[in-house]
N, C-alpha and C positions, 0 to 999 in steps of 0.2 A: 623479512626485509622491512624496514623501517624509512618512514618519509619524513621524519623529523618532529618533532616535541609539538603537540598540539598548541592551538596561538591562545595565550594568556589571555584571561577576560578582558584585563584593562588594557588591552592592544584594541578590542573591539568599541566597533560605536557604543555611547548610553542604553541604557536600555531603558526601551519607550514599553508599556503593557497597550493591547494591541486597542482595547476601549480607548485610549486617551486619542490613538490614531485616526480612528474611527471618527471621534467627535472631530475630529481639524479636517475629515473630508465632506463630514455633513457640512461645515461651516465656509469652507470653501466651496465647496460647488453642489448645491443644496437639490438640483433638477437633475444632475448628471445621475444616469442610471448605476443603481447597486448590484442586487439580484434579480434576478430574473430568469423564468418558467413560464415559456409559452407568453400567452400574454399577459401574464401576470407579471409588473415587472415594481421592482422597489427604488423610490431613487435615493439618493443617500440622504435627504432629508428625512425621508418614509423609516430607512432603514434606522437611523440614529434613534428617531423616536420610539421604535417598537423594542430596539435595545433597553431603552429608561426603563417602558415600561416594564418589558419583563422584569429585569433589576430590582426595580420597587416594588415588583408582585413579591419576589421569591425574599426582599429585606422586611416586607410586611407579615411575609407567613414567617418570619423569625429567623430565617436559614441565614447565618453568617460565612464569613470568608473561611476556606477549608471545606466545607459541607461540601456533598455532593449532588449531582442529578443527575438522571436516566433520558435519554434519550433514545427513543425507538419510533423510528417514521421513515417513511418515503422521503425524497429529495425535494421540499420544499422551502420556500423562502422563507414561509413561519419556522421552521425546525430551523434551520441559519439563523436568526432571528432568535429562537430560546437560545440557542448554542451561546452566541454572541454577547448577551444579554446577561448570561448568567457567568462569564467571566468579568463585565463590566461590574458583577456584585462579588466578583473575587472568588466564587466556588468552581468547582470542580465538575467538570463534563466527562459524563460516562455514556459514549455515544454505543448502541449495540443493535446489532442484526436481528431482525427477530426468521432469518434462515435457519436459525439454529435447531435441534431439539426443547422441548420444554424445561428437562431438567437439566439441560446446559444453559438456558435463558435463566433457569432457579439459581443456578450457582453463581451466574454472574453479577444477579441481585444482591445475593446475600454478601459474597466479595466488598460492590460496590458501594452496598451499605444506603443508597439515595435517601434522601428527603422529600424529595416531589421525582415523579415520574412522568415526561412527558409521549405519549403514545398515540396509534392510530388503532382501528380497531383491531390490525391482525395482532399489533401488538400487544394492547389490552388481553387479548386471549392467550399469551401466555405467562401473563402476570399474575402470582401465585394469589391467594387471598388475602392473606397478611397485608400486600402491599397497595392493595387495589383504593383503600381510604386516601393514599396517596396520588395517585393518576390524573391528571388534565388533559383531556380530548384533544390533539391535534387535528381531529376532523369533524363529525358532526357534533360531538358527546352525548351521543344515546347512551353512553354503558356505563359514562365518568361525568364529571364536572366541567364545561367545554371551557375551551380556551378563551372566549369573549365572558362570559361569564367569572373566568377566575382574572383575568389581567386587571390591574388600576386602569384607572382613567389616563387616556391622552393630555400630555403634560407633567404626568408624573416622574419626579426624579427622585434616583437612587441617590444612599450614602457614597460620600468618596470613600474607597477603601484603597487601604495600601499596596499596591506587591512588587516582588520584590522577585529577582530573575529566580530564586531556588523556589518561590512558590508553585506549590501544582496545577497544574493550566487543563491537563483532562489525563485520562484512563483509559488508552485503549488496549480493548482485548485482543489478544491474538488469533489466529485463522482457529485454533483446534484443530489443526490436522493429526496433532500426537494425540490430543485428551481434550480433556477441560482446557479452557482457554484461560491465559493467563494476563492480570491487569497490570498494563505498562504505564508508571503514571510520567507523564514527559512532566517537565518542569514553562513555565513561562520563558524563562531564558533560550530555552531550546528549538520554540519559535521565535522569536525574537531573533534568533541564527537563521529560519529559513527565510524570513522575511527580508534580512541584510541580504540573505545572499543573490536574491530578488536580484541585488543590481548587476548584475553580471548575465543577468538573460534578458534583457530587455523590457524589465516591468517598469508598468509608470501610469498614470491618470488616463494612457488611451489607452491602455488594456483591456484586451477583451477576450475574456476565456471562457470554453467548452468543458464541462465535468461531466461527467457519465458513468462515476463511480460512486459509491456510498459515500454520505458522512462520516459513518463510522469507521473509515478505512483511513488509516497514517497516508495510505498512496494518495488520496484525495486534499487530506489538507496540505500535505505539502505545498501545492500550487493554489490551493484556497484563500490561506491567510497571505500568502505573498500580494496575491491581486488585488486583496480589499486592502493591506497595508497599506499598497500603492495607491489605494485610491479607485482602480479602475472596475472592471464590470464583470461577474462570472453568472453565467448562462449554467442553470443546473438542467440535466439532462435524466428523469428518475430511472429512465430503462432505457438500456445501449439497442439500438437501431442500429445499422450502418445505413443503408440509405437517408433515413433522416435525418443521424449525424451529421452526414454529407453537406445535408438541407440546410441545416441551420447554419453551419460551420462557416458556409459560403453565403447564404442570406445576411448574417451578423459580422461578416469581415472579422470572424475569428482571428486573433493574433498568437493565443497560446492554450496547449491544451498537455495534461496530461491521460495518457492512454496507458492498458496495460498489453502485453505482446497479443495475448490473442486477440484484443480489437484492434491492433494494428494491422493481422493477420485478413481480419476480414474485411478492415477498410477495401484494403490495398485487391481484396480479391474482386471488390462491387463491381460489378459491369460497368456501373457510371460512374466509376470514382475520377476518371478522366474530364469528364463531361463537365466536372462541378470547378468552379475558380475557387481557389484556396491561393492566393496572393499574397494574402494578408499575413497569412503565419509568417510569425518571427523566429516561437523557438517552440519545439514540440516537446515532453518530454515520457518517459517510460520506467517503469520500475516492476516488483514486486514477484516477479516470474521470470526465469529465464527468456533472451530477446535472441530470436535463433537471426545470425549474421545475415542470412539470404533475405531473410523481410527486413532488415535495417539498410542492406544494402538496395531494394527497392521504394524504402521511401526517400531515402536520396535521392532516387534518380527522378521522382516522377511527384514529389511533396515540395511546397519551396519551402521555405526556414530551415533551420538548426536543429539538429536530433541530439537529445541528450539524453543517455542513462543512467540513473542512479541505483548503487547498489547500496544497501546498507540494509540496516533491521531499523526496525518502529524502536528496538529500546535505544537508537543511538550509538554512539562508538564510533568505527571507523566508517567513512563512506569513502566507496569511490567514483568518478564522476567520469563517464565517456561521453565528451564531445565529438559525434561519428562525425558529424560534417565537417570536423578541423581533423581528422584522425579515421580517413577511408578505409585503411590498408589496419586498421586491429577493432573491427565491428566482430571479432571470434574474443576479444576481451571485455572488461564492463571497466576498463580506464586505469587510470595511475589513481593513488588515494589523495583525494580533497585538500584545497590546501589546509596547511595547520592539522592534516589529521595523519595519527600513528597507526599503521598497519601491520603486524608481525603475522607469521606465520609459526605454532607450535606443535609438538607431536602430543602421541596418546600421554605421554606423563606430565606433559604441560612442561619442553624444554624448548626454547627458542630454535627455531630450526636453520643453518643459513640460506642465501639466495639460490634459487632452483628448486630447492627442493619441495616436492607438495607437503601441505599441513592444514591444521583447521586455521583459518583466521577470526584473529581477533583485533579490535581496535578501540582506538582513544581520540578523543576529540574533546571541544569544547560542550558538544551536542550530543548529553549522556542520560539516558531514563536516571528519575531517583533510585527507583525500584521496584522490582513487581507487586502490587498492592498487598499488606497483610500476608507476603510469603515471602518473609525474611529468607530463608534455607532454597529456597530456588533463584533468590536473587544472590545468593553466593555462587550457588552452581552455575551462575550465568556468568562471572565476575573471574578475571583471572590477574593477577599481579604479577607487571615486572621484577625482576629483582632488586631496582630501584626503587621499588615500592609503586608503581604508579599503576593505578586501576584500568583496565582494559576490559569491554563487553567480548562475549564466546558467540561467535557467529552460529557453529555447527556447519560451517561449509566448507570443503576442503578445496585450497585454491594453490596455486603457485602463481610466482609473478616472471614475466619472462626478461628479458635483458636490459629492456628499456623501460622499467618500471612498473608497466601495465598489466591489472591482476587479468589471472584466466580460471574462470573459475572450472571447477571439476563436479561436484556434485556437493547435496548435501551430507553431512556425515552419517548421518539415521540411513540415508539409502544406499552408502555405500554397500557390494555387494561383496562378502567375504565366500571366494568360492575354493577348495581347494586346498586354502591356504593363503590363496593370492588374495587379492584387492582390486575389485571390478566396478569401471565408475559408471554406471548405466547413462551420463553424457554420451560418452565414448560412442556406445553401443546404439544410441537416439540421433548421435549426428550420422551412423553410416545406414540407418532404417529413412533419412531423411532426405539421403541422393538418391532414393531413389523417384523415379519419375510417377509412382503411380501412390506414393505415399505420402499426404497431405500433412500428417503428423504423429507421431510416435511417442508412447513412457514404458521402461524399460521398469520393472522393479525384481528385487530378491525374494524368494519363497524357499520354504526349506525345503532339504534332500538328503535322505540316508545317504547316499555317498558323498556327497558333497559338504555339506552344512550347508549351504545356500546355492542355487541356482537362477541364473535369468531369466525371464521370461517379459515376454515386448508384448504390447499390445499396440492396436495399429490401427488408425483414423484414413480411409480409404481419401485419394484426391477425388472431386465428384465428376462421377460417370467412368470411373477406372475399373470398377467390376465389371459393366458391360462393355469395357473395349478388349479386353484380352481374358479377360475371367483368372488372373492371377489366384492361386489358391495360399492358403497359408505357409503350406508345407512349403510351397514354391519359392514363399519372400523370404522365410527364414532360411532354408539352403543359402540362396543370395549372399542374405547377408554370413555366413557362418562359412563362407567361401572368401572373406573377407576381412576377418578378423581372427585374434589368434585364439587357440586351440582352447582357453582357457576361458574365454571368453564367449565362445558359443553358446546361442538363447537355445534355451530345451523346451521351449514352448514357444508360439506366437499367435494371436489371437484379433480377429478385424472385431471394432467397437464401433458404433454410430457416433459417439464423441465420447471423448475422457472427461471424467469427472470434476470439476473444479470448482472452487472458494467463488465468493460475490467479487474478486479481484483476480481472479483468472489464475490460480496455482493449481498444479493441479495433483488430485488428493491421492497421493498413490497407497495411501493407506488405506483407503477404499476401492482400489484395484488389488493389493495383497488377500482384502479379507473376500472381495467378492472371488476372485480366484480358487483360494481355498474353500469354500465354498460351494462353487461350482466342480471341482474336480474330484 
């Protein structure tokens, strides 16, 4: 099913590169706070100027427009600051997790290719030697060359450099849930899209937003560069709390925040989430993991502002956009597709499928990755063309859209479960583990089976204090549920977990529930 022809660049506003923005808030309202950590706070004067500087550091050590850099820190205002700074000098940000293993941090170096690497010491520790003559201290610099030591002086200003919407704006890496992580390089134009799209949620100069996820995470800057676009103010938060998210949220007359489900999950559970005035939200929003319908339908009841989901991939393509608070009654879908964006649904040969029927989705937009960095042949495998010729990103999700346009999604393709013969979508099987009253949360995934080719098997996050009120056993929830569903369909395993496994962005890794399974049995 198809939403119509993505909207032509020159239908949209000019496009502004976000330094030039940046400088028109300094210059306007030079005291109004920027970033801000605790009591550490930047005001847009502060922040303009640490921009230059960087700028002129990274145009003095010779790095031109195009080059790259490493970014590896905690949620600080100086890491916003290099981030910032080293677009205003036109290069390329290669924000990365140092969650990683070592030789997935090695691979993402050598991908990335950097000129300077900006790091804290855990990250220093996993920078190979080769690149270590490279490195600027984000924190003391015992191990590198610190960051007061490497900046120019206060006052210094960068070259003007050109760009131009198809220029590279950063590189981010994927979760790795399949492998090695793959570099998604977005283009400048492509924020430039989410910043526009800013006006439709309420952004503007009294903004004032809550982050609580990584830099290096697509979910984060979404709502990042919209705020500072605007002018207004984001509160970085390095490590999710819920109670002192609460704190701050309500302290700071929070207006917008992006969350991912699970911290929605735990907001909504805090004893005192009640207790704290949240007034001020205007529009909340959510991405990056499935958002299960029962906790979207209780931040309606009990959150003020506007819940919105966004589903889409970090490379771009199709998104689609569920405003729950205009749209109560399809909180079990993630919306209609954005406008100006194409959304089709195709089978395993890659043939357009009609309306009803499940398929992988794929989409087209204005807001397309270039491509995955230096892996020409996996950015085909991501790439699907209409017959019209027109380029469409491969989600790997299998979705159908129901009557009134609004996708539902089913699972991802990699977890479908092929049992039998059939096609088992472990959603299915995770929404009926999750009426139940003593199970807080549930992932269902495939494992092999000489009779089968693959079987289900659910693992299972206990609600707390559900063991000691009935002592439910395993065997017991799986009957339950297998009294429930059909024949084909029945889990051959089920397994109670202290928590399920997840990314710095709350997905959670069921490829690490597959191996640890076989593993353990």
């Amino acid at each position: 099913m198809r939403q119509g022809e993505p909207t032509p660049v020159d239908d949209l506003p000019p496009f502004r590169p976000i330094g030039d923005l940046l400088r028109e808030h300094a210059q306007a309202r030079p005291l109004h706070p920027a970033i801000v950590q605790g009591e550490n706070r930047l005001t847009w004067a502060e922040l303009d100027q640490r921009i230059d500087q960087v700028a002129a550091s990274l145009q003095r050590d010779g790095l031109v427009a195009g080059d790259s850099i490493v970014l590896c820190g905690g949620m600080t205002p100086w890491l916003a600051a290099i981030f910032l700074g080293a677009l205003r000098a036109g290069l390329v940000v290669a924000p990365l997790a140092y969650s990683v293993t070592a030789t997935t941090f090695a691979a993402m170096l050598q991908d990335a290719n950097p000129k300077r690497l900006f790091v804290d010491d855990i990250g220093f520790g996993l920078v190979p030697e080769t690149y270590r003559s490279d490195c600027v201290a984000l924190d003391a610099g015992q191990l590198c060359r610190s960051l007061e030591a490497w900046l120019a002086p206060i006052g210094a200003q960068p070259r003007p450099v050109e760009l131009l919407p198809e220029s590279p704006f950063n590189i981010i890496y994927s979760s790795g849930t399949t492998g090695i992580p793959k570099g998604i390089v977005q283009p400048h134009g492509m924020r430039w899209l989410h910043i526009h799209r800013g006006l439709q949620y309420g952004y503007s100069a009294s903004t004032v937003t809550l982050l609580s996820t990584p830099l290096y995470s697509n979910t984060t800057l979404v709502v990042f560069f919209p705020t500072l676009g605007f002018g207004g103010t984001v509160h970085l938060m390095p490590k999710f709390d819920a109670g002192e998210w609460l704190k701050i949220a309500a302290r700071e007359r929070v207006t917008h925040t992006m969350l991912v489900p699970v911290q929605y999950r735990r907001l909504m559970a805090h004893p005192q989430f009640d207790a704290h005035d949240l007034s001020a939200f205007q529009m909340k929003f959510s991405t990056s993991a499935p958002f299960a319908a029962e906790i979207k339908a209780d931040v309606l009841k009990r959150w003020p502002g506007g819940l919105v989901e966004f589903y889409g991939m970090t490379e771009g393509g199709g998104t689609c956009i569920l405003e729950a608070h205009l749209h109560p009654d399809k909180l079990h879908t993630v919306g209609p597709p954005a406008a100006g964006h194409d959304l089709r649904l195709i089978d395993d040969k890659g043939v357009e499928l009609p309306p009803g029927e499940p398929g992988e989705v794929v989409g087209r937009s204005p807001a397309m990755m270039i491509g995955y960095h230096n892996q020409p042949e996996k950015t085909q495998e991501a790439e699907w063309f209409s017959p019209d010729g027109l380029r469409f990103i491969r989600t790997g999700d299998i979705g159908r859209f129901d009557p009134e346009g609004f996708m539902i999604l089913l699972d991802r393709k990699k977890d479908m479960i092929i049992s039998g013969g059939f096609n088992l979508y472990p959603s299915d099987l995770e929404s009926v583990l999750n009426e139940h009253p003593e199970v807080q949360e549930a992932a269902v995934v495939g494992v092999p089976s000489v009779d089968w080719g693959e079987t289900p098997v659910a693992f299972v996050v206990r609600r707390a204090g559900a063991e000691s009120e009935s002592g439910l056993s395993a065997q017991e929830l799986r009957n339950w549920v297998n009294a429930r569903v059909g024949k084909t369909q029945r889990l051959s395993d089920l397994r109670f977990v202290e928590e399920l496994p997840r990314s710095a962005i709350g997905k959670v890794l069921k490829r690490e529930l597959r191996e640890n399974y076989r593993g353990n049995s």
